[in-house]
N, C-alpha and C positions, 0 to 999 in steps of 0.2 A: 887601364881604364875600365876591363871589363868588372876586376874585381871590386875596383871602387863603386859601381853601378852595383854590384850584386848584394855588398855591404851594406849600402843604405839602403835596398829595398828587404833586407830584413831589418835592420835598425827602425824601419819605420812600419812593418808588419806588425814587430814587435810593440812598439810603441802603440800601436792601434788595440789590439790584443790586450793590452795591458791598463788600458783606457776603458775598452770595454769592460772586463773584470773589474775594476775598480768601483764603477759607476752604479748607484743601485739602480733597480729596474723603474720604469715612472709609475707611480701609484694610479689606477683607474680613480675616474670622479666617481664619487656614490652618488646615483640619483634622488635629490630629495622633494616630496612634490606638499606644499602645507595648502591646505583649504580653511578659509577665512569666511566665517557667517556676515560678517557685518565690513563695513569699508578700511581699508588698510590703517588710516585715517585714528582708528578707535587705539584708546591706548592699549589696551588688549592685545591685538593683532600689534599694533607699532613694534614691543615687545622681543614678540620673536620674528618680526620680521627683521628687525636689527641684527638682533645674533646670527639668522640665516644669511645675513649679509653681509658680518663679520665670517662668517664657517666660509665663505664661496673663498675667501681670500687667502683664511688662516687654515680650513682642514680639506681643501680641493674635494668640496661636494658642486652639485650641479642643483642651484634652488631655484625652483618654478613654485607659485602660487596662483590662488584664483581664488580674489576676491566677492564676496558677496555672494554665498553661496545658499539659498533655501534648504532648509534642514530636509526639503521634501525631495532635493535634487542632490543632496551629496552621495548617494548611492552611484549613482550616473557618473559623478565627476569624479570618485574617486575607479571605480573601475576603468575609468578612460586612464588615467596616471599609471595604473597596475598593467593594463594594455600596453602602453609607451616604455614598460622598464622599467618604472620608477621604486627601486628597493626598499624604500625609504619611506610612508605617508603618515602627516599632521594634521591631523583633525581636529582644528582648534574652534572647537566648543561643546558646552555639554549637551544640545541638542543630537549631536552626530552619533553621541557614544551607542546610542541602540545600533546605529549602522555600521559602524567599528566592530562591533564585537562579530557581528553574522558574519562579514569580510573577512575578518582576520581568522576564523575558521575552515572558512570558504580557501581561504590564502592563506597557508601555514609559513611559504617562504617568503611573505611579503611583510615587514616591520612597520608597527604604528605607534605611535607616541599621541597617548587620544587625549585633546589638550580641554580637560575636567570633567566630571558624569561622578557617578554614586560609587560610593564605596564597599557597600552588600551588597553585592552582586559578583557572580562569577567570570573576572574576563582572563580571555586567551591570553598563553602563556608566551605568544608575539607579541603582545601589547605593552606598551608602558602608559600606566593613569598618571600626571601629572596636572597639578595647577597652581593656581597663585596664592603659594603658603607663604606670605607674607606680615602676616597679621602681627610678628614682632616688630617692624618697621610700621606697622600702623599704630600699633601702640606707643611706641615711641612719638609718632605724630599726637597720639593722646595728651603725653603730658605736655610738649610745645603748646597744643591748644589751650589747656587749662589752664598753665603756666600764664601763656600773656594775653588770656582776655582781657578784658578790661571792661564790659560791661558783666561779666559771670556769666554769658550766654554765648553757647557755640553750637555751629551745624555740623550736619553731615546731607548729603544728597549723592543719593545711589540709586542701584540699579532694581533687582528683586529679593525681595527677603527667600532668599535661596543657602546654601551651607556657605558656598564659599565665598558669597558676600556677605554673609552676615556674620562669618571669624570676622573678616576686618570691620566690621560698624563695630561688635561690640568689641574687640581689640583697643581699638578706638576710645570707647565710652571707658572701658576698663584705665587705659592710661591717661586720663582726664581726670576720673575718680579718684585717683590713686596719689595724686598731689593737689586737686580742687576738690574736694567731696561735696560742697554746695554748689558746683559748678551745674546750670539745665542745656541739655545738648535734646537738638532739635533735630530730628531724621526723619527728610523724605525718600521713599520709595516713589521712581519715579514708572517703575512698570512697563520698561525698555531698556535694552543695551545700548541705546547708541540716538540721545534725542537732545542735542546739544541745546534748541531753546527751549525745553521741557526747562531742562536742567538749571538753563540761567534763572525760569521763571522762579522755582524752586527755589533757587540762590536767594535770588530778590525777598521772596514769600520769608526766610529767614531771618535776613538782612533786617526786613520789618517787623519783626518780632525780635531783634536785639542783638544776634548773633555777629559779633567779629571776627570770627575764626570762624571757616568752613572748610571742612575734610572734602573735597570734591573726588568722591569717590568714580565721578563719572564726568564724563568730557561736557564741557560748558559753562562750567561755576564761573568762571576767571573776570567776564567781562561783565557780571552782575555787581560789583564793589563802582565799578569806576560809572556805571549806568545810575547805579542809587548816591553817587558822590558824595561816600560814608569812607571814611580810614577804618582799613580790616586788612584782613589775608587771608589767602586761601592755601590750602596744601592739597598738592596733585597727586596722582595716583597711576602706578604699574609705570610709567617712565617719569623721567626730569621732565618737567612743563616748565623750569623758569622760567625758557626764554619765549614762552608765550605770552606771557604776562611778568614782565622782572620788577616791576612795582607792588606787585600783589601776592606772587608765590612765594611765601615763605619758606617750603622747602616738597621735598614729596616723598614719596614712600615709592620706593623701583621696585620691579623684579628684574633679576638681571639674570637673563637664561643664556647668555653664553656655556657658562660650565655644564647645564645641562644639554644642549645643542650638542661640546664637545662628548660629553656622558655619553651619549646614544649614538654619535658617528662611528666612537672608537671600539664599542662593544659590539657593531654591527660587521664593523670593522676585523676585528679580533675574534669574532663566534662565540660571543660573550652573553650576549642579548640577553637578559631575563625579563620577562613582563613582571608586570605587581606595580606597588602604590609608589610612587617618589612624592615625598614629604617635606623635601631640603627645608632650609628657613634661613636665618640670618647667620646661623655659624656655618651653612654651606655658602655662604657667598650671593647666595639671590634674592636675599631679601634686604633690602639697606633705607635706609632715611639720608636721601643725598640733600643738603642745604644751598639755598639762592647765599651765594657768596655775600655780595651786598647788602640785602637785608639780614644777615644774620650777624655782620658788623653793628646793624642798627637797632636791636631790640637788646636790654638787659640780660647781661651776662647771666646774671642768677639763672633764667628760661635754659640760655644754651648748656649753663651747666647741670641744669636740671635732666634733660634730656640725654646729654653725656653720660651722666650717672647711670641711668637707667638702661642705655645702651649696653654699657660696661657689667651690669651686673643680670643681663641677658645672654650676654657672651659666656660670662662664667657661672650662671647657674642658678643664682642667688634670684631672679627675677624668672620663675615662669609663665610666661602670658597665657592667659585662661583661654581655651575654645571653647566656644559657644557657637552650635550649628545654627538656631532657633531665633527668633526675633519677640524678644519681650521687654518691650521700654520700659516694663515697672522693674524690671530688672535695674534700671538705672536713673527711676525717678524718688525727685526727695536727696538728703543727705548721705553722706559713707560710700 
């Protein structure tokens, strides 16, 4: 009996032993801490608060936010996250980027992904500049617009004639021109990030000057078509809006920052990290023209294959969408 006893307790040291060897070690969460200017709510933020939310699940980071933050108070908040551990800080908007750049000096071992700010200019070599280069999926919404007006008149309602909203308005105006050249497209600046009945009003103000198609570059457009009780559409902006409006949204223009979410966990990860500009677009995966399934059974096929086409020849080369930082309507008024 005894050696039967002495057998199985190596039989099963062994087994333990061999268990543990085998098992890899548990990966530490990376802390990531993101700071939002305006309410979570904003397509903007929605954005990448999705991907952080998709990363907690798919790349075991640890994501804390704090929304609503005064551009005069993100110093405070973000030194509080760098206190707490946090390896990781998103500072998502271009107001921050002056306090991003002092910090990440200040903090050589603390990583930031400073989410838009200027491009001359010198930032630390911890930082990544990243924004919403999407302006290939807004052109693409271009020529959906021009494609099925029906009165020759379409809007846009945005935010500040700033760089990186004025790639997508004239991205925009570009691929409306581009299949309607007599097409007149109407763009208000509404001179806020985030003023949902600014923006309806705006709609409306459109709406009454002829407009069926509206790029709703900013949150609020959707419920000005069913208020003025006119048949039109609107196309959403930085996430899917269908299902906010599935009568109305003909399709939208995403960024889908998961692959860069993954980007910057794994190089953080790996001791990879380089700062500088990321410019991704539509052949990195973040830039897409997602369509309302339902209304896109319902408008003339010519439109959808219009837009296909152009997609297609974005992908391969044949189509480069123009950037324009600047805001000049005579740029896009009149014919051609």
């Amino acid at each position: 009996m005894g050696i039967i006893v002495a057998v199985l307790i190596v039989l099963v040291a062994a087994g333990a032993y061999f268990a543990t060897k085998g098992s890899a070690p548990q990966e530490e969460k990376l802390k990531v801490a993101v700071i939002y200017v305006t309410p979570i709510e904003e397509p903007w933020n929605t954005a990448l608060h999705e991907a952080m939310t998709w990363a907690e699940q798919e790349l075991n980071i640890e994501y804390v936010y704090t929304e609503k933050v005064d551009t005069a108070d993100v110093e405070r908040v973000i030194r509080e996250y760098i206190a707490e551990g946090y390896q990781v800080i998103f500072p998502h908007s271009w107001g921050y980027n002056e306090v991003t750049r002092k910090l990440a000096k200040e903090f050589p071992n603390v990583y930031f992904a400073q989410g838009s700010g200027p491009t001359d200019v010198e930032w630390p070599p911890n930082v990544m500049l990243y924004d919403y280069w999407i302006q290939d999926a807004a052109y693409l919404a271009g020529v959906l617009a021009g494609k099925l007006t029906k009165t020759n008149v379409i809007g846009v309602v945005t935010a500040y004639p700033v760089p990186d909203v004025n790639r997508l308005v004239n991205a925009f105006c570009a691929g409306a021109k581009s299949v309607n050249p007599d097409v007149e497209i109407k763009v208000i600046f509404l001179e806020s990030w985030f003023d949902p009945v600014k923006a309806k009003e705006a709609a409306l103000a459109e709406i009454e000057a002829g407009a069926d198609v509206i790029y709703a570059e900013r949150y609020g457009v959707f419920e000005a078509f069913k208020e003025a009780g006119v048949e039109g559409y609107a196309i959403g902006n930085i996430v899917n809006q269908t299902d906010l409006a599935p009568d109305v949204v003909i399709a939208s223009v995403t960024w889908d920052l998961k692959p860069f979410v993954r980007y910057v966990v794994d190089s953080v990860r790996a001791g990879t990290f380089h700062g500088g500009i990321i410019n991704w677009g539509m052949k990195e995966g973040w830039a897409k023209l997602v369509w309302n399934p339902t209304l896109k059974k319902q408008i003339p096929q010519d439109v959808v294959a219009a837009v296909e086409e152009a997609q297609q020849k974005i992908l391969n080369g044949e189509i480069q969408v123009p950037i324009y930082e600047d805001w000049d309507p005579e740029r896009w008024a009149g014919g051609g």
